[in-house]
C-alpha positions as CSV (number, residue, x, y, z in Angstrom):
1,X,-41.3,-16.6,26.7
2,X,-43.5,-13.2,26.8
3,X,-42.6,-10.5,24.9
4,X,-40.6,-8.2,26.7
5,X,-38.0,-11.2,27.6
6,X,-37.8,-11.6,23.9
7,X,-37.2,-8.0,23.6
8,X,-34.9,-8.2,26.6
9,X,-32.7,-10.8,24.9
10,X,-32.6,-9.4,21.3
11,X,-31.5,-6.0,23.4
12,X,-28.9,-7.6,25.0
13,X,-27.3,-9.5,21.6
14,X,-27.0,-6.5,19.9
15,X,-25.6,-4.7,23.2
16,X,-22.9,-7.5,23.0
17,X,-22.1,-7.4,19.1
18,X,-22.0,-4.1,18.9
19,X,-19.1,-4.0,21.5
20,X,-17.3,-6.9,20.0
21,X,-17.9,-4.9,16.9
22,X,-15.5,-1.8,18.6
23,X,-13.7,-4.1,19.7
24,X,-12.7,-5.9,16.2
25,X,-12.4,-2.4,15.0
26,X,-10.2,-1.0,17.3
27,X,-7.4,-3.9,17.2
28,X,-8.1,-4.3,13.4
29,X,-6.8,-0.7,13.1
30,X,-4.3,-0.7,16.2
31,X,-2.5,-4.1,14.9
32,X,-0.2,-2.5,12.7
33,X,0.7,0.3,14.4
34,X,3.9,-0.6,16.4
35,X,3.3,2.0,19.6
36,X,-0.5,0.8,20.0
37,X,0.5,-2.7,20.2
38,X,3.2,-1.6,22.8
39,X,0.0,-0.3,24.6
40,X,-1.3,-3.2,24.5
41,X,1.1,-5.3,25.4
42,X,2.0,-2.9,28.3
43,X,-1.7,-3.2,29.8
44,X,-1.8,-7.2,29.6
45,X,1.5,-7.1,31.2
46,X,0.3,-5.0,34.2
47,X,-3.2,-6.6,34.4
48,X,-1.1,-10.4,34.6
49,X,1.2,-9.3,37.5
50,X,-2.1,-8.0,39.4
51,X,-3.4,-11.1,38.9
52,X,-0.2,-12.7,40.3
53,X,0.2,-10.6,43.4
54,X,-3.7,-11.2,44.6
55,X,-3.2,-14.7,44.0
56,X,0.3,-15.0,45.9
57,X,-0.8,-11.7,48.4
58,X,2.0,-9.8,47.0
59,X,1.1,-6.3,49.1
60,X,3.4,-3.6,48.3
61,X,3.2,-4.3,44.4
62,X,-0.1,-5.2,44.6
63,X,-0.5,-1.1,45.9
64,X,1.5,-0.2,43.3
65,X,-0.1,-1.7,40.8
66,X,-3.7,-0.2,42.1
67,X,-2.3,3.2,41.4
68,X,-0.9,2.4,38.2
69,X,-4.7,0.8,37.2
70,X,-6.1,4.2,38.9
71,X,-4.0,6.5,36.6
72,X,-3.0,4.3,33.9
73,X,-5.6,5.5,31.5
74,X,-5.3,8.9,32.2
75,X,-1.2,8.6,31.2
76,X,-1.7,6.3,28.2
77,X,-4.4,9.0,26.6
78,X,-1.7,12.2,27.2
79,X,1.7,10.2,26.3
80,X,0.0,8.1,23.1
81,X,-2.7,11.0,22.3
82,X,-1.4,11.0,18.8
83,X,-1.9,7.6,17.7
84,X,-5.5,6.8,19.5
85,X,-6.3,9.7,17.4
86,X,-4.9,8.4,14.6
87,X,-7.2,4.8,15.2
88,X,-10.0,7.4,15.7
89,X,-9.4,9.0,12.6
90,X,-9.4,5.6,10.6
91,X,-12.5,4.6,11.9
92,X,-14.1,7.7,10.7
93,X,-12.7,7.1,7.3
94,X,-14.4,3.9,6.9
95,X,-16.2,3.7,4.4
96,X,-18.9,1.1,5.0
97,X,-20.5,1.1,1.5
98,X,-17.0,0.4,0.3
99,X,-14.9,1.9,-2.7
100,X,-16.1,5.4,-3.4
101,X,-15.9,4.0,-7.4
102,X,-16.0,0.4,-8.1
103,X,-13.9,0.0,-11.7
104,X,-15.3,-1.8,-14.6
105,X,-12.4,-3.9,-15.9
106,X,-11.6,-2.0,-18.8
107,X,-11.3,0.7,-16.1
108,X,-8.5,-1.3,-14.0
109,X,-6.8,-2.1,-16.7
110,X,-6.0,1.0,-17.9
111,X,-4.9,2.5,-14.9
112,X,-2.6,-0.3,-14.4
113,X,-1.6,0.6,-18.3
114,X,-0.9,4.3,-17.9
115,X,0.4,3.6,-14.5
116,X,2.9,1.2,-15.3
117,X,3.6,3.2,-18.6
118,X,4.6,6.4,-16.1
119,X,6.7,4.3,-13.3
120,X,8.7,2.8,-16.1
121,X,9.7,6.4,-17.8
122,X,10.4,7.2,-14.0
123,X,12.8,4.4,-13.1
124,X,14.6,4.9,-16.3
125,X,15.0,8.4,-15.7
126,X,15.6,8.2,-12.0
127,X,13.0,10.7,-11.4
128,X,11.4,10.1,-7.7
129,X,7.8,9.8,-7.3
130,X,5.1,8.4,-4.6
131,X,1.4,7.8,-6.0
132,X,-1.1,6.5,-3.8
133,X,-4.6,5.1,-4.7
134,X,-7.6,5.0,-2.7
135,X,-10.0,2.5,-1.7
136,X,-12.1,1.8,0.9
137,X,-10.6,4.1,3.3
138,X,-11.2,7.9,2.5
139,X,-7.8,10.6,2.1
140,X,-9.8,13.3,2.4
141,X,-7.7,14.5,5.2
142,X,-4.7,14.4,2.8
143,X,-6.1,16.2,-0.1
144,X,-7.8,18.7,1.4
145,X,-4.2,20.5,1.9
146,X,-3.0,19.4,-1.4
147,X,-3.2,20.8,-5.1
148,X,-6.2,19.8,-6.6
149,X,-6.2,18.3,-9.4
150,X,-9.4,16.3,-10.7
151,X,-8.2,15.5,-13.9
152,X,-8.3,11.9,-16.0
153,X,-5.5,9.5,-15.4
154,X,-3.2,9.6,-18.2
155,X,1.3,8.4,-18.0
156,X,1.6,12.0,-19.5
157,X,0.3,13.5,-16.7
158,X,1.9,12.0,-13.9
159,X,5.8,12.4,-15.7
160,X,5.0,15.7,-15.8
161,X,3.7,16.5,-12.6
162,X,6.7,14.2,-10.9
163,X,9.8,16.1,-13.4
164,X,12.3,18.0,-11.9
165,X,11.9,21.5,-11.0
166,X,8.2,21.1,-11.4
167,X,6.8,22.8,-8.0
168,X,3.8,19.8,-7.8
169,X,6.8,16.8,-7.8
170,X,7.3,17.1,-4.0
171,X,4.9,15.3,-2.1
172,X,2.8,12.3,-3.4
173,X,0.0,12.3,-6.2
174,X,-3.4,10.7,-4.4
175,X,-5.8,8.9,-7.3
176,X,-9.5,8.3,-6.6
177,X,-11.1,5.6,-8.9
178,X,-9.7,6.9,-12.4
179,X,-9.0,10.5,-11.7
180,X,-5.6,11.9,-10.2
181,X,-7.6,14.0,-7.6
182,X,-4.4,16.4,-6.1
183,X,-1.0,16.3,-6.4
184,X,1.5,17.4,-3.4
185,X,0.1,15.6,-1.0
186,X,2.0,15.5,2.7
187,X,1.5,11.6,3.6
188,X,2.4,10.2,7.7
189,X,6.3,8.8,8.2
190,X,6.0,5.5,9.0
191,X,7.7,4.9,12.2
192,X,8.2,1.3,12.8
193,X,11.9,0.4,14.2
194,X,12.3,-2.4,11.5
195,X,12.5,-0.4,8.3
196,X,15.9,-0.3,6.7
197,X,17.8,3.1,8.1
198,X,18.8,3.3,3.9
199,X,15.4,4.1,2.9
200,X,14.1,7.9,2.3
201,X,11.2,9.9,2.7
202,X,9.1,8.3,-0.1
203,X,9.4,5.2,1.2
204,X,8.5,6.0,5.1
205,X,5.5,8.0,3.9
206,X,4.8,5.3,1.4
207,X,4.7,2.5,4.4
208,X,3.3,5.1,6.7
209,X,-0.4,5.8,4.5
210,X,-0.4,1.9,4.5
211,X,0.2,1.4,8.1
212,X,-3.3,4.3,8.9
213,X,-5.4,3.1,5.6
214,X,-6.0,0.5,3.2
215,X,-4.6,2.2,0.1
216,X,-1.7,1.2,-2.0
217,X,1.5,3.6,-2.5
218,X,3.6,3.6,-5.4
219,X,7.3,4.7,-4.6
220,X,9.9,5.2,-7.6
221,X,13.4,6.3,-5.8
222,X,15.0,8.7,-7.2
223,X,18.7,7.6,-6.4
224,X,18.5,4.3,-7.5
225,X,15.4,4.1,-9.8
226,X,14.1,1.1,-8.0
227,X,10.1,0.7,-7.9
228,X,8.0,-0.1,-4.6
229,X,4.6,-0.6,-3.6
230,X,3.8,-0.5,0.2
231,X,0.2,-2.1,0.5
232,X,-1.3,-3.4,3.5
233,X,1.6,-2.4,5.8
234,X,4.4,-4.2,3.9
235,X,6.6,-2.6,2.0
236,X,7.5,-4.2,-1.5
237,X,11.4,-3.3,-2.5
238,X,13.1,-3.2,-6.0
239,X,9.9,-4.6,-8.4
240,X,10.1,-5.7,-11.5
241,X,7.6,-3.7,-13.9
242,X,5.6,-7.0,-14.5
243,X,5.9,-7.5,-10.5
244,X,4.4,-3.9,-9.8
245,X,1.6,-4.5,-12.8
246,X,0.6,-8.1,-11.2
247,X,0.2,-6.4,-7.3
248,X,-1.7,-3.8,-8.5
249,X,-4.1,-5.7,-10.7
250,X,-4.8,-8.3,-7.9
251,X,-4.9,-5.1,-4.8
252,X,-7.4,-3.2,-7.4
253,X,-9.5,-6.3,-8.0
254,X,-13.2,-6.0,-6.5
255,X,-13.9,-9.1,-4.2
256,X,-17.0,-9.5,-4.9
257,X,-15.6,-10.1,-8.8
258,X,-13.5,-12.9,-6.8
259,X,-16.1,-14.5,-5.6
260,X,-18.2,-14.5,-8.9
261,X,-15.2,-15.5,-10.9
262,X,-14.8,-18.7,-8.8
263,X,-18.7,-19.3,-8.6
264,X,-18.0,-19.5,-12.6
265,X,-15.0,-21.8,-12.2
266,X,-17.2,-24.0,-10.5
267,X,-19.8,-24.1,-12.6
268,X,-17.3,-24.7,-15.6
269,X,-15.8,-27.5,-13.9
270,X,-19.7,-29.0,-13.4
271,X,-20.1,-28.5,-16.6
272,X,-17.0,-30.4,-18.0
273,X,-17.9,-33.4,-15.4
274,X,-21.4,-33.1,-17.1
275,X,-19.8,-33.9,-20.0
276,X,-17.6,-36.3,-19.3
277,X,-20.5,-38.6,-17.9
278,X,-22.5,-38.3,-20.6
């Protein structure tokens, strides 16, 4: 092989994987948002049955189906504008070096501490609340109309800024690494079919910011007290204090620390073999 069909095929791999890479992208943000997959599903539905009606020379709704192909994509980009923006947005968010602040684990510790410490004054009071963290996926877009804040994470601070008549306790508290960056902040209703009709605001914007980003939302209701954490889509109902601390310690933790810790295991466990053999 000469150079330029090396060059050729090297061209032609990365032409490939960087389409596949779209492509992973696109369903990887579009998979848990219930009208995208209904787009989906719509367009392998209509590219089977013109399959079908070539194969079985099925004229009239093979015709029909030509049109629908012609103007299909112009009719899914007006009717679902709203949520290919919203896959658009979230790849723009990315952010490929990952967490804007990796924390040391004195660092996650204690804003699991002063978190919990705040969520259990809340759901004893009954005083409603929604505090989402950040990570890899920027909420710039959501604090730039907020209150800023930019202050250290403290329990204090978050009672106060969630008690009653206090004109920052409606809309949700956003935290980036160790700081509560804004307070007020307007998050996206979830809108899947599925979620109980019982369930307020808090807990539709709650599912909603985990449905468009990676981050993790903290919901204390304020009728019933009961503690939630929507992470990853899913919406965790009525936690225990010790069940919130042990979701947020293991959603906070770094993987690469996951891999290191059990690179250590492993080398523990050589070493006790080691031992033993000896």
């Amino acid at each position: 092989m000469d150079y330029m069909s090396i060059l050729g095929t090297i061209r032609d791999i990365v032409d490939i994987a960087i389409v596949w890479f779209i492509i992973y992208q696109i369903l990887k943000f579009s998979r848990n948002n219930f009208k995208l997959v209904l787009i989906f599903k719509g367009v392998l539905i209509v590219a089977l049955l013109k399959i079908l009606s070539d194969v079985l020379s099925l004229n009239t709704i093979g015709s029909i189906l030509e049109y629908a192909i012609s103007w299909g994509p112009i009719a899914i980009i007006v009717i679902f504008q709203p949520e290919i923006r919203s896959v658009l947005e979230s790849l723009g968010r990315t952010n490929l070096l990952g967490r804007h602040k990796t924390l040391t684990v004195d660092e996650r510790e204690k804003l699991v501490y002063e978190l919990t410490n705040a969520i259990e004054y809340l759901k004893k009071n009954r005083i409603g609340a929604l505090i989402v963290i950040e990570r890899d996926y920027s909420l710039a877009q959501y604090i730039e109309p907020a209150n800023k804040i930019y202050a250290d994470l403290s329990s204090e601070l978050l009672i106060s800024i969630f008690f009653p008549n206090n004109p920052l306790h409606d809309g949700g508290v956003i935290l980036q690494g160790d700081k509560i960056t804004c307070a007020g902040a307007v998050f996206p209703t979830s809108m899947n079919p599925s979620i109980s009709k019982r369930l307020g605001t808090r807990h539709r914007a709650a599912l909603g910011i985990s449905e468009t980003t990676d981050s993790i939302a903290v919901v204390v209701s304020e009728e019933t007290g009961r503690i939630s954490i929507a992470v990853q889509s899913t919406l965790n109902y009525n936690l225990s204090i010790d069940d919130a601390r042990m979701i947020l310690l293991e959603e906070l933790q770094p993987k690469k620390e996951t891999f290191y810790d059990a690179d250590e295991e492993l080398d523990k466990d050589e070493e006790v073999t080691d031992e033993k053999n000896i």
